[in-house]
C-alpha positions as CSV (number, residue, x, y, z in Angstrom):
1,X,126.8,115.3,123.3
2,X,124.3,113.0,124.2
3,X,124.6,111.0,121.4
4,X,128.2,110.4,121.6
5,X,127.6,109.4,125.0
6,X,125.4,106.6,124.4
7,X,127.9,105.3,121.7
8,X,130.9,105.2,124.0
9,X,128.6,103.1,126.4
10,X,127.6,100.9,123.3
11,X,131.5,100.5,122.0
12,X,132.3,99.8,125.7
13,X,129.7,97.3,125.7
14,X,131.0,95.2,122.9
15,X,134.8,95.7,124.0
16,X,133.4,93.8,126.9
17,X,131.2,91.0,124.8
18,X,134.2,90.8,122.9
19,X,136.3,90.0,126.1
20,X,133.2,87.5,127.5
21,X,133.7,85.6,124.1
22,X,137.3,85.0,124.1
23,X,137.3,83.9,127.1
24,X,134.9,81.8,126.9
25,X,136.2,80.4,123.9
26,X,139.8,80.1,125.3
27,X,138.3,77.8,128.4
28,X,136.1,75.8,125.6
29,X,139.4,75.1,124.1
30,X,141.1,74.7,127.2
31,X,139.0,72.2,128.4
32,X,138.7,70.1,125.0
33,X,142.8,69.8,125.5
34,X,142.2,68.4,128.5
């Protein structure tokens, strides 16, 4: 139980690294349009 609860924190972890990087990658791109 424990276990599985420390995974789902580390998959929520990378669902929101995952997010960071896209969006900072999207205003990188953003910004070398401009």
């Amino acid at each position: 139980m424990v276990e599985n609860k420390s995974l789902e924190n580390e998959n929520q972890v990378k669902v929101q690294d995952d997010k960071i990087l896209s969006t900072y990658l999207l205003a990188n791109s953003f910004i070398f349009l401009l």
